[in-house]
C-alpha positions as CSV (number, residue, x, y, z in Angstrom):
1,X,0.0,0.0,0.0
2,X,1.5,3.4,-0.8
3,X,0.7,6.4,1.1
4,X,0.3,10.1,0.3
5,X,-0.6,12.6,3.2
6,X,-2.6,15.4,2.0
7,X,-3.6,18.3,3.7
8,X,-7.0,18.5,4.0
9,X,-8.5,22.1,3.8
10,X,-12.6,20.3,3.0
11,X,-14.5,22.3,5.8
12,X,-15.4,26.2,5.5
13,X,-17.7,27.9,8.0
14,X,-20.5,29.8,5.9
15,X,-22.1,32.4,8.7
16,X,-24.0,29.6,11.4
17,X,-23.8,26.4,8.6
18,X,-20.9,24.4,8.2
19,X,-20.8,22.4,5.0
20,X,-18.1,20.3,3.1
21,X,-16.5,22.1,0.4
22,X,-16.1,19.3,-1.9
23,X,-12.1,19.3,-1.2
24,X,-9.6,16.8,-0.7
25,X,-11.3,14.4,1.2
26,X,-14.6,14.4,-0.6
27,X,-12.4,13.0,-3.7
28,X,-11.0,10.7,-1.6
29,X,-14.3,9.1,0.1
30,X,-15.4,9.4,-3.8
31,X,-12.9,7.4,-5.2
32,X,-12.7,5.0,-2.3
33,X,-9.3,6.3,-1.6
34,X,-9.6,7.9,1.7
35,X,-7.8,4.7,3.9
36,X,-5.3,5.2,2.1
37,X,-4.2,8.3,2.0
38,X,-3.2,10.2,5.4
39,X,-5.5,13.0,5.7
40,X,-4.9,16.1,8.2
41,X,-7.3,19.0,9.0
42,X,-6.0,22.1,10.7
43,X,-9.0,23.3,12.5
44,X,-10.3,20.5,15.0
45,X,-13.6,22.6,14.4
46,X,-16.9,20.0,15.0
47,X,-17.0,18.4,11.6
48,X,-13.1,17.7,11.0
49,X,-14.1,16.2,14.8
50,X,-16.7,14.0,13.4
51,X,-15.0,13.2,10.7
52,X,-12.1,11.7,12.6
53,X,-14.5,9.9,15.0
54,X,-16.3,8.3,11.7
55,X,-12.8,7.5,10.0
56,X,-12.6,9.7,7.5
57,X,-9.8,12.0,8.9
58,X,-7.2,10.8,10.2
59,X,-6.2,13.6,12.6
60,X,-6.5,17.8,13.0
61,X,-4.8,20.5,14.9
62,X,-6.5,21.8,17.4
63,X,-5.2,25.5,17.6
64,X,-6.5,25.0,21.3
65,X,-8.5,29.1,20.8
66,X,-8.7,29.6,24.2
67,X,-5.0,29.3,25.2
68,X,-4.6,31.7,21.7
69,X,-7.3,34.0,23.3
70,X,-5.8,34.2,26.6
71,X,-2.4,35.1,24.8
72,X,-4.0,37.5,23.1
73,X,-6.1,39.3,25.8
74,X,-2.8,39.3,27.9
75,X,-0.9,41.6,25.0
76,X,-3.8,43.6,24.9
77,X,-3.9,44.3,28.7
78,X,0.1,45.1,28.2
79,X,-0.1,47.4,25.4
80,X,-2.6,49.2,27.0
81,X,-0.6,49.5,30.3
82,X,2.5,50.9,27.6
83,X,4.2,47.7,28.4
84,X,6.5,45.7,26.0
85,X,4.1,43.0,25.3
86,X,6.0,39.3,26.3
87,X,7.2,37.5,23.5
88,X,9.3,34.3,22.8
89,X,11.1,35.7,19.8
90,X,11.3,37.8,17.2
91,X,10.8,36.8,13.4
92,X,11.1,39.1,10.3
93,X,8.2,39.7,8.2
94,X,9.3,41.4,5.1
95,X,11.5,44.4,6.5
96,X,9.8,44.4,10.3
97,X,10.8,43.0,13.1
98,X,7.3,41.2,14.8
99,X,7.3,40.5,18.2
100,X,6.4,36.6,18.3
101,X,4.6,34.7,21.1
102,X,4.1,31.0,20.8
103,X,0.5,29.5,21.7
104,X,0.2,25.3,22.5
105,X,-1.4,23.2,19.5
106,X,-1.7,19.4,19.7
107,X,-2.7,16.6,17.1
108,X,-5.8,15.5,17.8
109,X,-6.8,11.7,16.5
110,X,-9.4,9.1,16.7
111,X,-7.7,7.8,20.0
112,X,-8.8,10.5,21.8
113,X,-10.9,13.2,20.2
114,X,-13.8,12.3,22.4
115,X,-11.9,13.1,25.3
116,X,-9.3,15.6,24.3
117,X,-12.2,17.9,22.4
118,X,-15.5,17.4,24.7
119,X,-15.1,20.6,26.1
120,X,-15.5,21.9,22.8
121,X,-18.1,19.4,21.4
122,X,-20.2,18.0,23.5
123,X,-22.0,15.3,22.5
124,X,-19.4,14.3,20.2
């Protein structure tokens, strides 16, 4: 069996609706090909959640938004206060100098998307 991971970029949010956007992994599930190709979402939103529960996905990355919030809200509060808002390095993006502050992500899979993304999705 040969294997070819894919990113898979198939769900969009559309106002209060989600819907598949016919992307990678609705060709795959057409063609019979999705156990056989890796597939990995990047937004652990409730239907990539689903989707790895049913088998479809194989994993996503859950962006974990409240730990992003938090990080957020806390340079807010700073700048405010005319502090240096903390960072964990600085990157160059095109000729300025950004301030960068690194926020937790994890992989989320069928082992344990019920449990790691319940407090999300309940009644997943």
């Amino acid at each position: 069996m040969r294997w070819w991971p894919v990113i898979n970029l198939h769900l969009r949010h559309l106002g209060e609706q989600q819907r598949h956007d016919h992307g990678a992994l609705d060709v795959l599930l057409e063609r019979r090909l999705a156990d056989r190709v890796v597939t990995v979402g990047a937004d652990a939103d409730r239907n990539a959640c689903e989707a790895i529960v049913a088998g479809q996905l194989w994993a996503d990355i859950d962006k974990m938004p409240y730990e992003l919030g938090r990080a957020a809200y806390e340079a807010c509060l700073q700048i405010i206060r005319r502090e240096t808002p903390v960072s964990d390095r600085k990157a160059t993006n095109g000729t300025v100098e950004v301030a960068v502050r690194y926020t937790p992500v994890r992989i989320i899979t069928k082992d344990y998307v019920k449990q790691e993304m319940a407090y999300r999705w309940k009644g997943l």
